[in-house]
N, C-alpha and C positions, 0 to 999 in steps of 0.2 A: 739128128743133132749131133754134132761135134763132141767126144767125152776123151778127154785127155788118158793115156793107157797108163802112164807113171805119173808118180808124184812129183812139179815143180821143186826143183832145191833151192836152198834158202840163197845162193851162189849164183842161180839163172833169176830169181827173182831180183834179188836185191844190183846187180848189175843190169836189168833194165830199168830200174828205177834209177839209179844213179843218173841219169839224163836228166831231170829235175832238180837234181840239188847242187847241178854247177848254175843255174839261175842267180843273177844279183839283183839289189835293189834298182828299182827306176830310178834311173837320172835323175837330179833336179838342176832347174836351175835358178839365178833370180829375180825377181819382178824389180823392172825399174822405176816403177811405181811407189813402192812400199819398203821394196830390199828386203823382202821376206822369201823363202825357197817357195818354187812351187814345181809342178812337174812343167814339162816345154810345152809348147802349143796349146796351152789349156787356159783358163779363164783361171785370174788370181783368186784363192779361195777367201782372200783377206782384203785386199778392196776391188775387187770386181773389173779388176782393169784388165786389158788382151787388145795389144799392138798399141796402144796410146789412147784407147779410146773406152768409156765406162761401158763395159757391154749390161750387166745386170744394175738396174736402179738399185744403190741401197738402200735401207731403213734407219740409215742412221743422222 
């Protein structure tokens, strides 16, 4: 098994880590349904709508 001979510095650590924290938030965009944000391609979480059509029955 693999045992590293030196100690990682806080310098090599924290500079590979940096590659995650340039991440932004997901897009949104919005339902023309409702005009509420949702994410793209996904099923509206607020009336169930995706392409014009009701995909999930509501209970309301």
């Amino acid at each position: 098994m693999a045992v590293p001979k030196r100690k990682t510095s806080q310098a090599k650590t924290a500079s590979r880590k940096s590659a995650n924290m340039k991440k932004s938030a997901p897009a949104l965009s919005v339902c023309p349904q409702c005009h509420q944000a949702k994410m793209p391609h996904r099923v509206c979480p607020n009336c169930n709508y995706y392409d014009g059509k009701e995909i999930v029955a509501s209970e309301k």
